[in-house]
Every structure is written in structure tokens, then in C-alpha cells.
C-alpha positions as CSV (number, residue, x, y, z in Angstrom):
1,X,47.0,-69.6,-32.8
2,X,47.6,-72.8,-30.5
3,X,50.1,-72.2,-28.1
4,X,52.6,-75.3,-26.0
5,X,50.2,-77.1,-24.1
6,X,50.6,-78.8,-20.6
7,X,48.5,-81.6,-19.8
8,X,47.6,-83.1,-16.2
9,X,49.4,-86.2,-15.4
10,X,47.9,-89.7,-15.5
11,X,49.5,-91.3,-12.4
12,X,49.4,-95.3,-12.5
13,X,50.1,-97.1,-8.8
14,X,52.2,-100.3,-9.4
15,X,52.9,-103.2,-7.1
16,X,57.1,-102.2,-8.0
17,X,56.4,-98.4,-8.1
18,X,57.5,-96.0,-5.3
19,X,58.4,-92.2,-4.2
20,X,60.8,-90.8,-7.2
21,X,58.3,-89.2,-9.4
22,X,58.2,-87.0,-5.8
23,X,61.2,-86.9,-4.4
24,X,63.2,-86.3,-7.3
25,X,60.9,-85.0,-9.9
26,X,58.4,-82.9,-7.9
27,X,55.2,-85.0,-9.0
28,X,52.4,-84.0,-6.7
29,X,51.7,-87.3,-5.0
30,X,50.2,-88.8,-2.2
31,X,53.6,-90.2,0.5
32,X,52.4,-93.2,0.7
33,X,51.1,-94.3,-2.6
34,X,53.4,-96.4,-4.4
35,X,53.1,-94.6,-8.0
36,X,55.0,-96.3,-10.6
37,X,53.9,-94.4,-13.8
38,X,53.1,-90.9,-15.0
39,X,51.7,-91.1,-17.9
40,X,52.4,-87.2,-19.4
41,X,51.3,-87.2,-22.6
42,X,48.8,-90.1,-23.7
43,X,46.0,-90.8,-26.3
44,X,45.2,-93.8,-24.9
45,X,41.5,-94.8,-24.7
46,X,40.5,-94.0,-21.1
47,X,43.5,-92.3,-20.4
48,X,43.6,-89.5,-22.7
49,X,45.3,-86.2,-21.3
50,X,44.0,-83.2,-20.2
51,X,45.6,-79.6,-20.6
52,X,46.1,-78.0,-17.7
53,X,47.2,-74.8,-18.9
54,X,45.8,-71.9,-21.4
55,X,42.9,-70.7,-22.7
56,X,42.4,-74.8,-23.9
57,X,42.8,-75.8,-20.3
58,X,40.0,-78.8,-19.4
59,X,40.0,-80.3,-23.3
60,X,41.3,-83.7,-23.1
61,X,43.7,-84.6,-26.3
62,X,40.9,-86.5,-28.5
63,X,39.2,-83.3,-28.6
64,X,41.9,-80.9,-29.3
65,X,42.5,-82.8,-32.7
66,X,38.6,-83.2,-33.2
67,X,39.1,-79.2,-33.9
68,X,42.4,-78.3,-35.2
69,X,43.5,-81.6,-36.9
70,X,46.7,-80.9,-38.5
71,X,47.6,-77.9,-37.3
72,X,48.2,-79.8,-34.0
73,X,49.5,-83.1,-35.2
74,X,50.6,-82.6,-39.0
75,X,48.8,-83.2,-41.6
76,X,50.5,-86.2,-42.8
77,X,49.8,-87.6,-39.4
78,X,46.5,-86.7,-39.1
79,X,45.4,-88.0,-42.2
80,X,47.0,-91.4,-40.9
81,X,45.8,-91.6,-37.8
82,X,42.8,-89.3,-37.1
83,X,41.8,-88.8,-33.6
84,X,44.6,-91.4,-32.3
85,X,47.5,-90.0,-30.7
86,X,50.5,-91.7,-31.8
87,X,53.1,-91.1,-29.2
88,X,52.9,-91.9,-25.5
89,X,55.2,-90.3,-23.5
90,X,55.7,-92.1,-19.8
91,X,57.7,-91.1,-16.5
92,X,58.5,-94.5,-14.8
93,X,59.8,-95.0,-11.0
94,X,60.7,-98.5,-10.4
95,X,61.3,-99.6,-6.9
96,X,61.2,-103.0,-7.5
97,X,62.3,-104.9,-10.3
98,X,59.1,-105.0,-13.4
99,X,57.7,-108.4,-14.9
100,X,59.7,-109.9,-17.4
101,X,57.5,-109.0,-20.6
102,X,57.1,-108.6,-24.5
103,X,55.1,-106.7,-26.6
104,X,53.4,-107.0,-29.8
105,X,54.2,-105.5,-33.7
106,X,51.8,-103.7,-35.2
107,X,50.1,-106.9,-37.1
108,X,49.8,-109.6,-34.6
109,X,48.4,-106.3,-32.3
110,X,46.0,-105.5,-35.2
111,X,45.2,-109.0,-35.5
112,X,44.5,-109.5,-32.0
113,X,43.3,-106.7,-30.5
114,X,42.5,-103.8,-32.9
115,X,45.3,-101.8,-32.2
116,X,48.9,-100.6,-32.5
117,X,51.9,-102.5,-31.3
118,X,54.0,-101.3,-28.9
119,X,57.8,-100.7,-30.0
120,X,59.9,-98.6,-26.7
121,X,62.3,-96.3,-25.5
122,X,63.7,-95.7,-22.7
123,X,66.1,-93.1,-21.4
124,X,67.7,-93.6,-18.2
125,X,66.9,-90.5,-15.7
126,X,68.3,-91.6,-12.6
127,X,69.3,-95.0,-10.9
128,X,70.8,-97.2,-8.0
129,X,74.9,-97.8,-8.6
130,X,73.8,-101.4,-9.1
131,X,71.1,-101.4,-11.4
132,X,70.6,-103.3,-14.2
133,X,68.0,-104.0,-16.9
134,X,66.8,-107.2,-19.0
135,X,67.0,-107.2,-22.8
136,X,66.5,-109.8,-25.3
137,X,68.0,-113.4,-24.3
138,X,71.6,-113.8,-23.8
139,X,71.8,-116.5,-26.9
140,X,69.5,-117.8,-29.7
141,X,66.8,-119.9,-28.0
142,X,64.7,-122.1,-29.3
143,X,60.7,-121.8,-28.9
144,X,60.6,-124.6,-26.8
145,X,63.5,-123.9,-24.5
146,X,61.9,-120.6,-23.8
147,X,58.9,-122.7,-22.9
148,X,60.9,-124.7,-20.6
149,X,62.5,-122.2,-18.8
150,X,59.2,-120.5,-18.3
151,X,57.3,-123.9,-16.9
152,X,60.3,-124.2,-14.4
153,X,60.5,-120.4,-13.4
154,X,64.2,-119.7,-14.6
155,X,63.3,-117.7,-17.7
156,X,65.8,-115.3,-15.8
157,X,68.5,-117.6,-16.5
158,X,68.7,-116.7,-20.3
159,X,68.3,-113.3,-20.7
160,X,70.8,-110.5,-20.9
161,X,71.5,-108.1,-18.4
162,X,72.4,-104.7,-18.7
163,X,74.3,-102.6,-16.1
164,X,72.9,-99.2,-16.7
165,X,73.8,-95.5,-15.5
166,X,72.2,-92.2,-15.8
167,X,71.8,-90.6,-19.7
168,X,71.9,-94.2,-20.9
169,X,69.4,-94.8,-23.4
170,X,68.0,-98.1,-25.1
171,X,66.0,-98.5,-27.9
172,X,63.0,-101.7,-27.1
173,X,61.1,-103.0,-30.5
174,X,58.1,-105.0,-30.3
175,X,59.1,-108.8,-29.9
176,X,62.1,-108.1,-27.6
177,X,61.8,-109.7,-24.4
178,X,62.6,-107.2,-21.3
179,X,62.2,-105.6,-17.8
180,X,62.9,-103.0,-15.9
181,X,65.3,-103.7,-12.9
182,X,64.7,-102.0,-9.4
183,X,66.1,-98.6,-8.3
184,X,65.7,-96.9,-11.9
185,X,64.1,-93.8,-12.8
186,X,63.2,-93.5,-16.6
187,X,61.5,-91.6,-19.4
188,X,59.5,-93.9,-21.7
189,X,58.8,-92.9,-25.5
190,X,56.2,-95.6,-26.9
191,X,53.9,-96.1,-29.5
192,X,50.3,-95.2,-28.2
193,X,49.2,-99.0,-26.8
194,X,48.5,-100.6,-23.6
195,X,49.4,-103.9,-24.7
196,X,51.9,-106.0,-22.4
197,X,52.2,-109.5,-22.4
198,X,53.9,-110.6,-19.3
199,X,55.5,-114.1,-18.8
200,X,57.2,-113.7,-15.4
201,X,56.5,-111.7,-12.3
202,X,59.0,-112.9,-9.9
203,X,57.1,-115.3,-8.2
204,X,55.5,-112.2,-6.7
205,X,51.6,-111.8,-4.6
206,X,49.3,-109.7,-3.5
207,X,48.0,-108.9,0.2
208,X,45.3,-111.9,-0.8
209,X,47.8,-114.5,-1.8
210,X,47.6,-114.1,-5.5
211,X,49.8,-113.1,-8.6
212,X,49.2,-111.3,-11.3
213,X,47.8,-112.6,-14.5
214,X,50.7,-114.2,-16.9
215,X,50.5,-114.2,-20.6
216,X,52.2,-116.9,-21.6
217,X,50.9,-118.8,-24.7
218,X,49.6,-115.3,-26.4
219,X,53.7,-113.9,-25.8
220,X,55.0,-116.9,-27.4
221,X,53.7,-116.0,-30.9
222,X,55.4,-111.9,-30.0
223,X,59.0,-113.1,-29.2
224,X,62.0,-112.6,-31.2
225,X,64.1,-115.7,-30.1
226,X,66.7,-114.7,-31.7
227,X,70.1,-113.7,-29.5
228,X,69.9,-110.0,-28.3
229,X,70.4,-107.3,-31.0
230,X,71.9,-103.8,-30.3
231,X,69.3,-102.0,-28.0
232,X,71.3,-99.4,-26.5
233,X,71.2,-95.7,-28.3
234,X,73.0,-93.9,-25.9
235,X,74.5,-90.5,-26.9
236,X,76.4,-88.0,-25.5
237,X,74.8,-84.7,-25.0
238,X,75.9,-81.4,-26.6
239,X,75.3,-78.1,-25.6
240,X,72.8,-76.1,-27.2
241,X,72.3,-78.8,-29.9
242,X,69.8,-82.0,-30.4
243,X,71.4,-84.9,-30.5
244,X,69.6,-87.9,-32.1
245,X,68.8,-90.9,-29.9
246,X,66.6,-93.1,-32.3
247,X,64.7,-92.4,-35.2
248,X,62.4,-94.9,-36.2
249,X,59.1,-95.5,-37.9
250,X,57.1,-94.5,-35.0
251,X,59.2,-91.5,-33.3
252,X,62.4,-89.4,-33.5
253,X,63.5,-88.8,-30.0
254,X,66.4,-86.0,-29.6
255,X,68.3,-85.3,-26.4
256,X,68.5,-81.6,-25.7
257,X,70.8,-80.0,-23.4
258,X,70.6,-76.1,-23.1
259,X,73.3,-73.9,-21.5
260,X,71.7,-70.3,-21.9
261,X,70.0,-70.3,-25.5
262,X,69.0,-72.4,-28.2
263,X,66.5,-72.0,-31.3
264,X,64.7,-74.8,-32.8
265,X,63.1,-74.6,-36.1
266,X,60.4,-76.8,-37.1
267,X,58.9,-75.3,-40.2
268,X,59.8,-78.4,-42.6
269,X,58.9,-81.0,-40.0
270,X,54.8,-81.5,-40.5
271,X,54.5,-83.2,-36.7
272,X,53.5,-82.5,-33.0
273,X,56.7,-81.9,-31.0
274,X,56.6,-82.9,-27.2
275,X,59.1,-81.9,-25.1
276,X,60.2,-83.9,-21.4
277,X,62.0,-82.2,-19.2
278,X,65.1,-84.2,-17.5
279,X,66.2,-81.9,-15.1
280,X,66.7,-77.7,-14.9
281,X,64.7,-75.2,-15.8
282,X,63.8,-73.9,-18.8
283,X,61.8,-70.7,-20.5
284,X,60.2,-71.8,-23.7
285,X,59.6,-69.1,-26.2
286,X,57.2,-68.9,-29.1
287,X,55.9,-66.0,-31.1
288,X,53.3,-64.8,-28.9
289,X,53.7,-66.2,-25.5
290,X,56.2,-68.0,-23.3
291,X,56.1,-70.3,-20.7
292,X,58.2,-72.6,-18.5
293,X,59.2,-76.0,-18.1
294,X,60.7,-77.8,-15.2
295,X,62.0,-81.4,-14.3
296,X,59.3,-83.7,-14.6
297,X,57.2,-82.0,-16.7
298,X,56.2,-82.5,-20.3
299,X,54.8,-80.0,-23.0
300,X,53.1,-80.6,-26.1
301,X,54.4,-78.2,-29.2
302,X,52.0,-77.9,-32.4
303,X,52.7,-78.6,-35.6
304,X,51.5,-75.0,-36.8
305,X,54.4,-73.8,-34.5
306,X,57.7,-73.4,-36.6
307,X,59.9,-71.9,-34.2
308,X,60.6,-72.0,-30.6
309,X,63.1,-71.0,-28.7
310,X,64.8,-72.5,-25.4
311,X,66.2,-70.5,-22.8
312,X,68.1,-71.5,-18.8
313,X,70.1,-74.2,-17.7
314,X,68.6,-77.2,-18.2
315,X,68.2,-81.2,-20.3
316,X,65.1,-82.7,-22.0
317,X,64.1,-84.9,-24.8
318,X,62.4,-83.9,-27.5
319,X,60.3,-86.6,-29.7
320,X,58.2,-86.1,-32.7
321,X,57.2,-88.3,-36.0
């Protein structure tokens, strides 16, 4: 029987990353890299995950479906997708503030460059009493005022920003212009692309002078112009229950606060389960084995596993299809 799997995180440096996935969530990383992403759970081509614990330790996530095909993922799932992992699950440290950016829907991405688009979560870990984040434009803009304000660098001007706190959550689908603001700690849910089309970095360079490659006329065909819709999903947490964040066609994302004991049953759901770890400590139970889960870490539940139990102190989300 397949057992919770563990997989070795993908760290990603970033000219706006910094120390948090350390400090506060124990990531083992070099002091003075600048890490900006831990990508915890990914099927991405050339970034595929590798378990780092159990008798499957060393198989990357490609070839753990390659042999147990729905019994991992689901079968429904599997039959859509194959070998392509649908959910990427992120841990993001954002020192500085991140490029304004969109992505694409699944058919302009499809169209352009073979893949899935890229519709978002985000659930706000940890951040600075100021921060603040950038979604969708502040009123309806027309095409060619968006063009204007990005050929005189004050695209800023017309979005919307956010004040955010710790457990907010917002809900980012393909086409809705954002970023990121500085001094925020965050979990990311995604669909399983790489795809980013950014159309301002803040003017920003490298040690050589240079900034980073813009996106403009391919993001203009992505963007929803439309004025900001509802993004935030925040929700308070319950003990010992899942609470829904968003449900959508790509993932279900539930917030999960434990306070001694709580069962989870998952023999009607057909799907993966991953599990993120928020803060605490937590005992995970399954019929045959146990293992444990701390802040910053993420776990991978098969579908063949109906029931699991959660034991400690301690919040996390939990996301499948």
C-alpha cells in the first residue's frame, strides 16, 4: 500500500526573495541566499519532486504515477491528465515587492505554448503591518489605456491595492492582473504551469545594469480589463473542522485547524490529497503507519488512502481536485 509521501523541496532564488522560508519556517537554506520560492509539491517539467521519505524515497513524482496511476492521483484524474501533475503547491517569501504580472487561461496557454494556464491562490502566512497586495485594476480600463500607462511606467496607478493580514486568503484566476507586495509570507495553490507574463518590474536591475525581460504585447491578449472582481476567500478557521477556501475547476483548497484530534475521510473523493503545514505540529495517522508534519512542510496523501487521521496542535491547508 502507498503511504503519505514527503518530497524534497525545489528552492527558487529571486531578485525580491529573502530569509523567511528560514527564519520562520525552518527551510534548510543557505544565510545568505536570497530564496524566494519553495516549490513543495511540483510536476513541472524540470522541476518535478522528489520523495524524501519511505521505502519510495529518490522517485521523482513523474515516476510514482508511471507505476501506480490512479491509485496515487484518482482515476478520474489520471485518465485526464496522465503523467502531468495537476496541482503545484508553492511556499513564497517576498522581501521585496514581485513584478506586476498576468497569467494565461487554459486556451490562449494551449494555444501558445502547449500547456495549462495558470489560475492562483494564495493564503496569507505571515506579513509586515503594512503590507499590501495588487489585484485586478481599480476601474474598468480600456486596452489602450492599459497600454498607456504601461509605455509611461504608471501601470501602478490603476490597480487595486489590498491591505492584507495573516490567514487572509485570495483567490487569483488566469487574466487577473496582480503582484505580490513586500514583507509577505504566503502559501501558493496553482495549476501545474510556469507561465508568467510580466509587464512591470519596478524599474528594477541587476548587478550588470539590466532588467528583467517584460512581456508586454503577449500579456495584452491574457488581461481581463474589466474592474476588479471579488478575489478575497478568506475564512475563518474552526477547530477540528475543514473549512472551504475555494473550490474551483482546478483545486479545492480547505483550511484545517486541529486542537488535539480530527478524522478525515476521503473514500468518495477519487483525488490526491496534499496537505501544507501553516504552523504547529502535527502526527498524521493512516492505517499502517504514521508520520509527522511540521510548519513548512508539505505531504502528499494518495488517492487509495480513505482515511487519515490528524493529531497535535497545529493549522494547514489541505487541497485536492
Amino acid at each position: 500500500m502507498l503511504y503519505p509521501l514527503k518530497f524534497k523541496p525545489r528552492y527558487k532564488a529571486r531578485i525580491w526573495g529573502g530569509a523567511k522560508l528560514k527564519s520562520s519556517l525552518g527551510k534548510n537554506i543557505p544565510a545568505d541566499k536570497a530564496i524566494g520560492e519553495s516549490w513543495e509539491i511540483s510536476g513541472v517539467d524540470g522541476d518535478l519532486s522528489v520523495v524524501s521519505n519511505g521505502m519510495l524515497k529518490g522517485n521523482n513524482l513523474q515516476e510514482l504515477i508511471e507505476v501506480y496511476m490512479g491509485d496515487l492521483v484518482g482515476e478520474k484524474i489520471y485518465d485526464k491528465f496522465g503523467l502531468y501533475f495537476p496541482v503545484l503547491i508553492k511556499l513564497i517569501d517576498a522581501e521585496d515587492v514581485l513584478s506586476i504580472q498576468v497569467h494565461p487561461d487554459d486556451k490562449l496557454a494551449e494555444e501558445r505554448h502547449n500547456s495549462y494556464g495558470k489560475t492562483e491562490m494564495w493564503y496569507i502566512i505571515d506579513c509586515a503591518p503594512d503590507a499590501e497586495i495588487y489585484m485586478g485594476f481599480n476601474r474598468d480600463v480600456t486596452r489602450e489605456e492599459y497600454l498607456g500607462h504601461v509605455a509611461e511606467g504608471t501601470l501602478p496607478e490603476i490597480l487595486d491595492r489590498v491591505k492584507v493580514k495573516p490567514g487572509d486568503a485570495f483567490f487569483i484566476p488566469a487574466g487577473a492582473i496582480h503582484a505580490i507586495g513586500k514583507g509577505i509570507l504566503i502559501a501558493e495553490i496553482q495549476q501545474t504551469s510556469d507561465i508568467t507574463y510580466r509587464v512591470f518590474d519596478w524599474n528594477r536591475v541587476d548587478a550588470n545594469g539590466k532588467g528583467r525581460e517584460l512581456h508586454t504585447e503577449l500579456a495584452v491578449d491574457a488581461i481581463d480589463f474589466s474592474k476588479g472582481g471579488h478575489y478575497e476567500v478568506t475564512q475563518r478557521p474552526q477547530p477540528n473542522q475543514a473549512v472551504t477556501l475555494k473550490s474551483c475547476p482546478y483545486f479545492t483548497t480547505n483550511l484545517v485547524e486541529v486542537d488535539g484530534l480530527i478524522e478525515r475521510d476521503y473514500a468518495r473523493l477519487d483525488s490526491f490529497v496534499t496537505y501544507t503545514c501553516l504552523k504547529g505540529e502535527l502526527e498524521v495517522v493512516w492505517e499502517g503507519g504514521h508520520d509527522t508534519l511540521v510548519a513548512g512542510e508539505s505531504m502528499l496523501i494518495p488517492a487509495e488512502l480513505e482515511h487519515v487521521t490528524l493529531k497535535g496542535q497545529g493549522k494547514l491547508l489541505e487541497v485536492h481536485m
